[in-house]
C-alpha positions as CSV (number, residue, x, y, z in Angstrom):
1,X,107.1,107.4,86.7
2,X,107.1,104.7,89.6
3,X,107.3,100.8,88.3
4,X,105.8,97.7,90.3
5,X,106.7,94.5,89.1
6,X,105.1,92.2,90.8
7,X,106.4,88.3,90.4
8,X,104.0,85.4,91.2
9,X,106.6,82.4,91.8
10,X,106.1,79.7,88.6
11,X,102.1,80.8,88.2
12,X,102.3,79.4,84.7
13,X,100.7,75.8,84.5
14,X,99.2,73.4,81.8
15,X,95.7,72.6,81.1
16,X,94.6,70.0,83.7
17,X,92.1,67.4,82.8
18,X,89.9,67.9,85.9
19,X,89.1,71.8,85.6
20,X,87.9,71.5,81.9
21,X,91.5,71.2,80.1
22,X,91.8,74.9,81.7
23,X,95.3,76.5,83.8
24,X,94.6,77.2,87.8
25,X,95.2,81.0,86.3
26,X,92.2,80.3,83.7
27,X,90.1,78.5,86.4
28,X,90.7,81.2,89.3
29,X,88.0,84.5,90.3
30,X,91.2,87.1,90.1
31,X,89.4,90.4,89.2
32,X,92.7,92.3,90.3
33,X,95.1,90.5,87.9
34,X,92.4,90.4,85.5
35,X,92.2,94.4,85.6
36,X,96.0,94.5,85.4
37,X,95.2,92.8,81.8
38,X,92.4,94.7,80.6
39,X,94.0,97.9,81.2
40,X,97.1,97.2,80.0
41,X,99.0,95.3,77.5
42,X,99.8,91.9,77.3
43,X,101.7,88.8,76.3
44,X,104.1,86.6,76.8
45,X,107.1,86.2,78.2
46,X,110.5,83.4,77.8
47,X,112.2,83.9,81.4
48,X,115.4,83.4,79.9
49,X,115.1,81.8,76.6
50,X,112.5,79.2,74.1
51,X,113.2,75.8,75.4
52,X,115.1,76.7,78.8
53,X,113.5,75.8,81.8
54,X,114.6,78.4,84.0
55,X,115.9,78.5,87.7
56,X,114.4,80.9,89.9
57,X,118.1,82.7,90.4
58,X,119.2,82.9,86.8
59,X,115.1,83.9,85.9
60,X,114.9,87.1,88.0
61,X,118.3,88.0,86.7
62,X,117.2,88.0,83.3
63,X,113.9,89.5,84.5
64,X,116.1,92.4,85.4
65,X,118.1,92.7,82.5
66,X,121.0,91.1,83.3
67,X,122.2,88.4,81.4
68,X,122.7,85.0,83.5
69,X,124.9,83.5,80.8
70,X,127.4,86.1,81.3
71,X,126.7,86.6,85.5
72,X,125.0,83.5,87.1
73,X,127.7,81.6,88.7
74,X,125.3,79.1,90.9
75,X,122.2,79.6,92.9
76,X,123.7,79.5,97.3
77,X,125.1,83.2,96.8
78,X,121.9,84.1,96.6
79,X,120.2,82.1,99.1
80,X,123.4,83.7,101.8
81,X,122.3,87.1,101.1
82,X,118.9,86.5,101.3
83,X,119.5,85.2,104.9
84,X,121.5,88.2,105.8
85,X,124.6,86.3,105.5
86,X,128.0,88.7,105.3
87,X,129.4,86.3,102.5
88,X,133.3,87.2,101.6
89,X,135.1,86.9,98.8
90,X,136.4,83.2,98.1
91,X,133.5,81.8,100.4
92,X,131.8,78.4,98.8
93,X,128.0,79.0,99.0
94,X,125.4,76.3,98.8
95,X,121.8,75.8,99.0
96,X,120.8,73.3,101.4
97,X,117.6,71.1,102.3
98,X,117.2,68.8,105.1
99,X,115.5,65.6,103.5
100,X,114.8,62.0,104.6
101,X,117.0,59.0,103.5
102,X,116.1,55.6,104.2
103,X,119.4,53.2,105.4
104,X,120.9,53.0,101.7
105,X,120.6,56.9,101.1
106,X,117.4,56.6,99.0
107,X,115.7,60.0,98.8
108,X,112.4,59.4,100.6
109,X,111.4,63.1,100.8
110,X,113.9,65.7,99.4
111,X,111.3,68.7,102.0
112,X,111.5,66.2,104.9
113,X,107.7,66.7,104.8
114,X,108.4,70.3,104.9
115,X,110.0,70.6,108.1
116,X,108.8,73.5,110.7
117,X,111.2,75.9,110.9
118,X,111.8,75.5,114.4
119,X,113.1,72.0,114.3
120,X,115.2,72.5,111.3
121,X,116.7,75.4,113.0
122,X,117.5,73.1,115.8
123,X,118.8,70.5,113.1
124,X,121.3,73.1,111.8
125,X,122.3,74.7,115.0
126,X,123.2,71.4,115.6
127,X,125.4,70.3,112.4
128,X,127.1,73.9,113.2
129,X,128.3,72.3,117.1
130,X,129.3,69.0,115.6
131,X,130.3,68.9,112.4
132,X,134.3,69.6,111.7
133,X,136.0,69.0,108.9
134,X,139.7,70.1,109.0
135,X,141.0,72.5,107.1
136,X,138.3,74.5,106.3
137,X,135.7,76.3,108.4
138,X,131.9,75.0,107.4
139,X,129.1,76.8,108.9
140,X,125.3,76.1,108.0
141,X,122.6,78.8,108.3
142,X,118.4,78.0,108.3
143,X,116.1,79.5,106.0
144,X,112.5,78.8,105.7
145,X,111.1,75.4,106.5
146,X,113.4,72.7,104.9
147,X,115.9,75.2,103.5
148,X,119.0,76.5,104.3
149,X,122.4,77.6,103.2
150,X,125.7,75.8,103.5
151,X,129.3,77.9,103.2
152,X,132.3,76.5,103.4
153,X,135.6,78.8,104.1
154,X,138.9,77.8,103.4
155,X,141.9,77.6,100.8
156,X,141.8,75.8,97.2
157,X,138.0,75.7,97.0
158,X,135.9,75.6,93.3
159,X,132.2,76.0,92.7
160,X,132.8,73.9,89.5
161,X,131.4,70.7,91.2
162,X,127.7,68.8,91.0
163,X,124.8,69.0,93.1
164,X,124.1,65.7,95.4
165,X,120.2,66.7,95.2
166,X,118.8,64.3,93.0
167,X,116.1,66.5,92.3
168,X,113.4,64.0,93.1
169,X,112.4,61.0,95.7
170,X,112.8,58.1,94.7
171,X,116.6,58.5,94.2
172,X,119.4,58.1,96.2
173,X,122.1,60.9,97.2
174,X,123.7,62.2,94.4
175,X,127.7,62.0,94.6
176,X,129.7,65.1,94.6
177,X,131.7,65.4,91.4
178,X,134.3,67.8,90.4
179,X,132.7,69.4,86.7
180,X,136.3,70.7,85.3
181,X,140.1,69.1,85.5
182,X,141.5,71.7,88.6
183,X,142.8,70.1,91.4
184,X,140.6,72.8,93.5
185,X,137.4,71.2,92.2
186,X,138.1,68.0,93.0
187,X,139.0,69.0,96.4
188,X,135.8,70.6,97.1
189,X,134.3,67.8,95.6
190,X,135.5,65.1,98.1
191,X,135.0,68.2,101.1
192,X,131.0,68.2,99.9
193,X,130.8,64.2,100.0
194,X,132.5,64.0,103.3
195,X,130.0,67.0,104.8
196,X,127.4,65.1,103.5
197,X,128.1,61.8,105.2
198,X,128.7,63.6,108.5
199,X,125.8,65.3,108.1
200,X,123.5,62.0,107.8
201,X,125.4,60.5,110.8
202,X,124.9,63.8,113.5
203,X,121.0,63.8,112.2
204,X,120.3,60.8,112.2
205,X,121.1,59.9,115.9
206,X,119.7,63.6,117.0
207,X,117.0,64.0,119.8
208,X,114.4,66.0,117.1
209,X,114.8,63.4,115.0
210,X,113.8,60.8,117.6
211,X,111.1,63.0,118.9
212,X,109.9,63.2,115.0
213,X,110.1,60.0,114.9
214,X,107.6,59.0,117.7
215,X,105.5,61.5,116.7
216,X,105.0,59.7,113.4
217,X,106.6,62.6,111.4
218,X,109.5,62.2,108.8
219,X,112.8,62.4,109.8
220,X,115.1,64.9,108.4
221,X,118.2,62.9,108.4
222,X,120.2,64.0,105.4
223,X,121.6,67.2,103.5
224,X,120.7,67.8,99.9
225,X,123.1,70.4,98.4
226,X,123.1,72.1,94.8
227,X,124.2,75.7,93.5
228,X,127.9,76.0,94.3
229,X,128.8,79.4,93.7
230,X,131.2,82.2,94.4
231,X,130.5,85.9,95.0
232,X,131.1,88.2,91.7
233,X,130.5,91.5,91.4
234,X,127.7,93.1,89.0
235,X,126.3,96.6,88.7
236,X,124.0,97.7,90.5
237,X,120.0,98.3,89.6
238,X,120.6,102.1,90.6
239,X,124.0,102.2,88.0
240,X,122.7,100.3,85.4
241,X,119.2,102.6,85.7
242,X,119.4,105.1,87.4
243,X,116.4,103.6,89.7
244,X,116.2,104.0,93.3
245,X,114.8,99.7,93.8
246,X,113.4,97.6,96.8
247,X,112.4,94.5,97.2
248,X,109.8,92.6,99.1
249,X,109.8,89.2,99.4
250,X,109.2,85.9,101.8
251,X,112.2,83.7,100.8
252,X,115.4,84.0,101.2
253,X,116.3,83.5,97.6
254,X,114.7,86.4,96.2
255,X,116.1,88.7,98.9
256,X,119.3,87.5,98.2
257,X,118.6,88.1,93.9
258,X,117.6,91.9,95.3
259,X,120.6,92.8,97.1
260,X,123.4,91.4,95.0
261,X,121.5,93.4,92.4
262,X,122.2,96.5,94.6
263,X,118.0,97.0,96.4
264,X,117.2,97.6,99.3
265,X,115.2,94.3,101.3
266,X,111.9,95.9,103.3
267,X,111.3,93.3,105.7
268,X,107.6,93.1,106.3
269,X,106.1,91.1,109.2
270,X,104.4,88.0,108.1
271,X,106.1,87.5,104.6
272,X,107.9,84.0,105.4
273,X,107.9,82.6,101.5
274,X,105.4,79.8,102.2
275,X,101.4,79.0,101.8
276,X,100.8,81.0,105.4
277,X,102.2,84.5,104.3
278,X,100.8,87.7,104.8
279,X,99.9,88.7,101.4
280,X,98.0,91.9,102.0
281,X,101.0,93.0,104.3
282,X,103.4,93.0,101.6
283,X,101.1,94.9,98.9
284,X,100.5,97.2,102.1
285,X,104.4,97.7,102.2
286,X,104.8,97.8,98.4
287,X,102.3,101.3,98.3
288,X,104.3,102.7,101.2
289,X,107.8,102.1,99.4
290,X,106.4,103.4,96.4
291,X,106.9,107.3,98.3
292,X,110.7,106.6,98.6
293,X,111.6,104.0,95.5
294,X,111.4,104.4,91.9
295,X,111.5,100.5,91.7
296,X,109.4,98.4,93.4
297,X,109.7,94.1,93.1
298,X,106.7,92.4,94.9
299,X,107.5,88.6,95.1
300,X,104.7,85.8,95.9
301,X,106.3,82.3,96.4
302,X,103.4,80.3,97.3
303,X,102.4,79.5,93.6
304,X,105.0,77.8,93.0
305,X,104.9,75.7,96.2
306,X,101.4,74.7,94.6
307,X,103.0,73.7,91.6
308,X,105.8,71.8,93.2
309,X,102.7,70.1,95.5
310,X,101.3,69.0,92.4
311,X,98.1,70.6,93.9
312,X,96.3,72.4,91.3
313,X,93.2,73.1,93.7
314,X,95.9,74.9,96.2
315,X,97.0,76.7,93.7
316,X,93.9,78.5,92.5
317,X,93.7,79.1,96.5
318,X,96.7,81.1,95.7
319,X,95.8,82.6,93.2
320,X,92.7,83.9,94.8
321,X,94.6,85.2,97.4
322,X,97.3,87.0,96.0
323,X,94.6,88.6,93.5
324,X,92.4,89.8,96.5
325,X,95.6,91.4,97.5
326,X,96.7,93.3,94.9
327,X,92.6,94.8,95.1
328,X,94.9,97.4,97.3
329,X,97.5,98.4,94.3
330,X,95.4,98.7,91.2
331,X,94.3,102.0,91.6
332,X,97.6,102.8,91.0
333,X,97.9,102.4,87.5
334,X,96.7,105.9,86.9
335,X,100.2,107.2,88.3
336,X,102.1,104.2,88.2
337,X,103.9,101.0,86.1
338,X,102.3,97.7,87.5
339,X,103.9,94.5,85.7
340,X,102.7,91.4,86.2
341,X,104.0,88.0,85.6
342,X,106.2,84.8,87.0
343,X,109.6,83.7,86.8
344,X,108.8,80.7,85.2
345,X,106.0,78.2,84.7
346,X,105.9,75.5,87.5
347,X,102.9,72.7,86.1
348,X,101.2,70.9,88.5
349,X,101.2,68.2,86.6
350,X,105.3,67.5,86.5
351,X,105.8,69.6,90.0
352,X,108.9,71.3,88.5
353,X,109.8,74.4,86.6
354,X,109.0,73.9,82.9
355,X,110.3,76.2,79.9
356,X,106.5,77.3,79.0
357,X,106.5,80.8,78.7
358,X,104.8,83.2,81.4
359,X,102.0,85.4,81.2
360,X,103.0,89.3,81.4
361,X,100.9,92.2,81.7
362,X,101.7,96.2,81.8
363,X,99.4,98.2,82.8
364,X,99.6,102.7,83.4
365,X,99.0,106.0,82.0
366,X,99.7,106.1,78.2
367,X,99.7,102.7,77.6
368,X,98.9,101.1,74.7
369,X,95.8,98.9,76.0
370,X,95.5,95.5,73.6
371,X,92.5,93.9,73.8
372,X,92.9,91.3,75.8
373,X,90.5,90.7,78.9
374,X,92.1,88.4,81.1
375,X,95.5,87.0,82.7
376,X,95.6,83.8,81.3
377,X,98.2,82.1,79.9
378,X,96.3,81.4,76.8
379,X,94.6,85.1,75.8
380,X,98.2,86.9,77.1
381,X,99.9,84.9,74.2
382,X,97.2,87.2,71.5
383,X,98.3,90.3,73.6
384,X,100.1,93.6,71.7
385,X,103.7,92.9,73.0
386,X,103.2,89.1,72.0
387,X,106.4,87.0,72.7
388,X,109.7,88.6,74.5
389,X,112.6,87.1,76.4
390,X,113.1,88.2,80.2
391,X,116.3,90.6,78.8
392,X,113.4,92.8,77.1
393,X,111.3,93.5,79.8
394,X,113.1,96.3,82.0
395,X,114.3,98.1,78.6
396,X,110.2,98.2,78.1
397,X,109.6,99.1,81.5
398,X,111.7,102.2,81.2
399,X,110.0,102.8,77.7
400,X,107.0,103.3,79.0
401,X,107.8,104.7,82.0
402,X,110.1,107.4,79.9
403,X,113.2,106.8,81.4
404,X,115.3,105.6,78.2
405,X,116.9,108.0,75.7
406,X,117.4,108.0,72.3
407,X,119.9,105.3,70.0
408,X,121.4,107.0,67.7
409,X,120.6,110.4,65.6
């Protein structure tokens, strides 16, 4: 039996005042999703545990039964693979945005306005010619829009040291800090502060940046690093399962998630991870994989975006959009597992991951349908496999799907 699990990036929400009190999933036309739900079974799900807000990284981990107590060692090994990056063992990973400071290092806009990729590959390429720290090797690598990765490559390095995001404008650079007593952490800790100052002074005098400038567009004039991590090894999805997985996804992140886990990445032309991606192309690729892969993991990113926008209205645009898309996939539950549900809940109304559970839905032959309607936050919670932790959802996946055997006598 094939299994789909399709993940819409922090689709859970809180009721917003001017839709009636009602989610953007409650106050979306999503007949797909909605069929997902009435032929299936519902509920909902803890990404990683009550309380937790979850990170997207240490969220799909759990998702996929691993435990990211025990393996999540920081979010830029991740965002490396993603990018295709051949990351080695000892390499410092970070996740990187280009944001706007004003002159005393104040965040202004942690997305830089959400940079085009063009110019903030120009930005990086850039920082890679000029920036030279000795000692070590530093090399920067664009992702989508603002993003990007940062490794470092050297001797005596730790990834036990503090992010310099301060996770919001308003705010000013966060300072590098060493989070145990080793002398290698406080090392890399004084390494990251000196990129980072480097960093402001190469962007800040650059030729886009001027040309953004005159244009009236922010400039992206500063690095925002968080998610130090080294490379560890797990086992992989086809060990642990015995499943044959793919992945298709926009950002890097995701990618990165999928092939540390061991799946193979289907690039598809047009998924780029933001509001602009092709969504029908990807559920398009996610029928053809499904001839070749036991396991297929079909990621949406631009929910979340929404979220993080604080834009409710964009996010029922979303919504709408993803749903028509999956109109090509939900035929499938007569041969197939389809899964739906999010990583975590991103609410428009903080613009930042939440611990709110997520709505999940399982639908495919000999399921046990519940009687819930609709994929809503609100009627999943009165659903038949009521309230689970991420950890439980591939060992039901493979229930259903008949792939688990037997405890005991």
């Amino acid at each position: 039996m094939k299994i789909v699990l399709i993940i819409c990036d922090g689709l859970g929400d809180r009721p917003i005042k001017d839709i009636g009190f009602r989610t953007p999933l409650e106050a979306s036309r999503k007949p797909s999703m909605d069929f997902i739900a009435a032929n299936g079974i519902c509920g909902i799900m803890d990404p990683i545990a009550p309380g937790v807000r979850p990170g997207s990284a240490p969220a799909h981990l759990a998702i996929f039964g691993y435990n990211p107590y025990e393996c999540y060692r920081g979010r830029g090994v991740f965002e490396a693979l993603g990018l295709g990056v051949d990351v080695k063992p000892g390499d410092l990973t970070f996740r990187v945005n280009l944001a706007t400071v004003d002159g005393n290092l104040t965040v202004i806009d942690r997305r830089a306005g959400r940079i085009g990729s063009d110019d903030s590959s120009m930005l990086f390429r850039l920082l890679n010619e000029e920036l030279r720290i000795p000692g070590v090797e530093v090399y920067f690598y664009p992702g989508v829009e603002h993003r990007g990765v940062l490794v470092i490559r050297g001797e005596g390095l730790s990834w036990m040291v503090s992010d310099t995001d301060p996770e919001r404008d308003g705010a000013s650079i966060s300072m590098c800090r060493p989070l145990d007593e080793s002398i290698e952490a406080r090392r890399t800790a004084e390494l990251v502060n000196r990129i980072s100052i480097d960093a402001h002074r190469i962007l800040s005098k650059s030729e886009v940046n001027r040309r953004r400038a005159s244009e009236g567009k922010l400039q992206a004039n500063a690095i925002l690093v968080r998610g130090a991590s080294f490379y560890e090894h797990v086992s992989r999805i086809d060990e642990r399962y015995g499943l044959k997985a793919c992945c298709i996804a926009g950002g890097p992140l995701y990618k990165g998630v999928a092939r540390y886990l061991g799946m193979d990445v289907i690039e598809v032309k047009g998924a780029t991870g933001t509001y602009e991606s092709d969504f029908k192309a990807k559920v398009e690729a996610c029928t053809r994989s499904l001839e070749n892969y036991d396991l297929v993991y079909l990621h949406f990113k631009a929910t979340d975006l929404a979220g993080e926008d604080g834009n409710y209205r964009r996010k029922i645009e979303m919504i709408e959009r993803i749903d028509d898309a999956l109109y090509r996939i939900i035929d499938r539950v007569e041969d197939c597992i389809i899964t739906l549900t999010a990583d975590h809940s991103t609410p428009c109304s903080i613009r930042t991951h939440s611990a709110d559970p997520v709505p999940v839905a399982i639908a495919g032959p000999d399921i046990r349908v519940d009687d819930v309607g609709r994929f809503e936050e609100r009627l999943c919670a009165k659903g038949g496999l009521n309230r689970i932790r991420g950890l439980d959802l591939m060992p039901i996946l493979l229930d259903v799907a008949n792939l688990t055997h037997k405890y005991g006598a």
